[in-house]
N, C-alpha and C positions, 0 to 999 in steps of 0.2 A: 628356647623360651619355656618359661614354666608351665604347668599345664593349668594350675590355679589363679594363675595373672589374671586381674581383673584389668577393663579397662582405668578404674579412677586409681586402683594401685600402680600401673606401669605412669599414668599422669601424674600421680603425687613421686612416682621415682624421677621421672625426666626432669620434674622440676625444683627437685634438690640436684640434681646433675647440674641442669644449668646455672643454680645457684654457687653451686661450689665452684665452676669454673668460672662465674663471674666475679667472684668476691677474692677469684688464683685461692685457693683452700687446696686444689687439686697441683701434685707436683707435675713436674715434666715429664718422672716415670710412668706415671700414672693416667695421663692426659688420653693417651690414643685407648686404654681400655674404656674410660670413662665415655669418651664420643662412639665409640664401638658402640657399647650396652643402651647410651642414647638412639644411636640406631636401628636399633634391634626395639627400643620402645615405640618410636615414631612411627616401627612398620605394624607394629601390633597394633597399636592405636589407629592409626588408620583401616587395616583389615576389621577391626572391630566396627569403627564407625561405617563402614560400608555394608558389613553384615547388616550392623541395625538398620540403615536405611535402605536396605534391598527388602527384610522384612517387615518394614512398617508399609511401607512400598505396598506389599504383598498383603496385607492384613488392611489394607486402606479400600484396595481395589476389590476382594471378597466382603467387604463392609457394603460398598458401594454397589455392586454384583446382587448383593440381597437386598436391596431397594427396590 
């Protein structure tokens, strides 16, 4: 995975993937690297979305800590 991937980039890539396979745009050759590289977005995005909310998490409760 790249190291510059953003989350809204790997979201704006998953959902030209999905649209290509919806609309068959994507051949038969091509299909298993396409759900692969989807794969590989799905995981990033979720690892992203869990970092954020382990750190807002963490930044909620030091808010709260200094009350």
């Amino acid at each position: 995975m790249e190291t510059n991937l953003t989350y809204e980039g790997a979201y704006r890539e998953l959902a030209q993937i999905a649209k290509e396979i919806e609309n068959e745009t994507v051949t038969v050759d091509v299909l298993a690297q396409k759900v692969k590289r989807a794969s590989e977005l799905i995981s990033f995005c979720q690892a992203r979305l869990k970092s954020t909310e382990t750190e807002v998490s963490r930044i909620i409760a030091q808010m709260e800590g200094g009350l």
